[in-house]
C-alpha positions in Angstrom: -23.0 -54.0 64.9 -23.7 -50.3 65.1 -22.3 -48.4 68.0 -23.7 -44.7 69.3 -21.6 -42.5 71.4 -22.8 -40.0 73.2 -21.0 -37.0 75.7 -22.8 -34.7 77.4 -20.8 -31.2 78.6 -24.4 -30.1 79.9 -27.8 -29.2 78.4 -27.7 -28.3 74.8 -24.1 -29.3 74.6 -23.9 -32.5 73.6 -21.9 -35.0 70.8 -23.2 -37.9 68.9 -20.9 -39.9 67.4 -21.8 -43.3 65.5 -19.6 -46.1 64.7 -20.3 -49.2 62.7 -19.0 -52.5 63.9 -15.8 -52.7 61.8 -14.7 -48.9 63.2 -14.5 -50.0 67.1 -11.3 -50.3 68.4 -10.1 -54.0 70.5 -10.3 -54.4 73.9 -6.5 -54.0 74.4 -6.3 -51.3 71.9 -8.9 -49.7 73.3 -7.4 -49.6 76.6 -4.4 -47.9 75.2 -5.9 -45.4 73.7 -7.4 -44.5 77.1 -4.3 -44.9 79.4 -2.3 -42.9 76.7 -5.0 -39.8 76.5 -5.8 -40.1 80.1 -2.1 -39.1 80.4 -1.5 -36.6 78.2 -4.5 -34.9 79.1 -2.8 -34.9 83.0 -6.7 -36.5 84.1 -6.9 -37.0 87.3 -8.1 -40.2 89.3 -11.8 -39.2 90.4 -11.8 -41.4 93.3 -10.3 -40.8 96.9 -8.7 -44.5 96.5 -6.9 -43.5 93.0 -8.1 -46.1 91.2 -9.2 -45.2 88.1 -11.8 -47.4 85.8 -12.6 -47.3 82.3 -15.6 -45.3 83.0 -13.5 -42.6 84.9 -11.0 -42.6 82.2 -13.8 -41.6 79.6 -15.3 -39.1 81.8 -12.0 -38.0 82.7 -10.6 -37.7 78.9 -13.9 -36.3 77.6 -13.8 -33.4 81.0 -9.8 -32.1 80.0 -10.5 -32.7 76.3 -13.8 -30.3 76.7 -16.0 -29.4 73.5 -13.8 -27.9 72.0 -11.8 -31.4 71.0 -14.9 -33.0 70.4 -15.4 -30.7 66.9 -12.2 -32.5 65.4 -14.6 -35.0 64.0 -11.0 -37.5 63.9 -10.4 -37.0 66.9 -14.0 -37.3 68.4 -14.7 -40.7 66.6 -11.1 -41.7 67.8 -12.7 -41.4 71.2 -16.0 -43.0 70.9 -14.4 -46.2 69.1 -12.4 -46.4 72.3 -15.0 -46.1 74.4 -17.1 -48.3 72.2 -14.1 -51.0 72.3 -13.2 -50.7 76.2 -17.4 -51.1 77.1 -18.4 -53.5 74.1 -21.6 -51.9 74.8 -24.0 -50.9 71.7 -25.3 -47.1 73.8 -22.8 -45.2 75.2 -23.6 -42.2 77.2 -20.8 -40.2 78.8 -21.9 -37.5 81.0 -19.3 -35.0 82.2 -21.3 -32.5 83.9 -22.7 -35.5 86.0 -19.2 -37.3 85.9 -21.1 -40.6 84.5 -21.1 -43.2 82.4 -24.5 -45.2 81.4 -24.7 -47.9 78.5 
């Protein structure tokens, strides 16, 4: 199955990234990869509660990361196969400006 990721910084900045099936990361990898970025990149939780989803962790990851992350081609389809593996969803539409995830 073929697999688009997409983060938006704001108009006319945006990233495309597409994945065929065998690229996606697990579930559980996936995850890792999240927990592991979302810390290094000192993300904070984006609710009041502190609990932090997968969706804020992409938002989150792809808002300390910035653009300027994004053109490491390696490093930006290390990203979207996370994403792609922690939603299982074929469309994935990160928006940072807007702080949202749609699928």
């Amino acid at each position: 199955m073929r697999s688009e990721v997409k983060i938006v910084f704001g108009p006319g900045a945006e990233i495309d990234v597409a994945l065929d099936g065998a690229e996606v990361l697990s579930f559980e990898a996936a995850r890792r990869w999240l927990d592991e970025n979302f810390v290094r990149l000192e993300c904070e939780p984006l609710r009041g509660s502190g609990k932090v989803l997968l969706a804020d962790k992409l938002v989150g990851i792809a808002r300390a990361a910035g653009p300027k992350a994004f053109a490491d081609e390696a490093w930006a389809l290390d990203y979207a196969r996370a994403a792609a593996g922690a939603l299982s969803k074929a469309l994935i539409k990160v928006d940072v400006s807007r702080l949202a995830v749609s699928y």
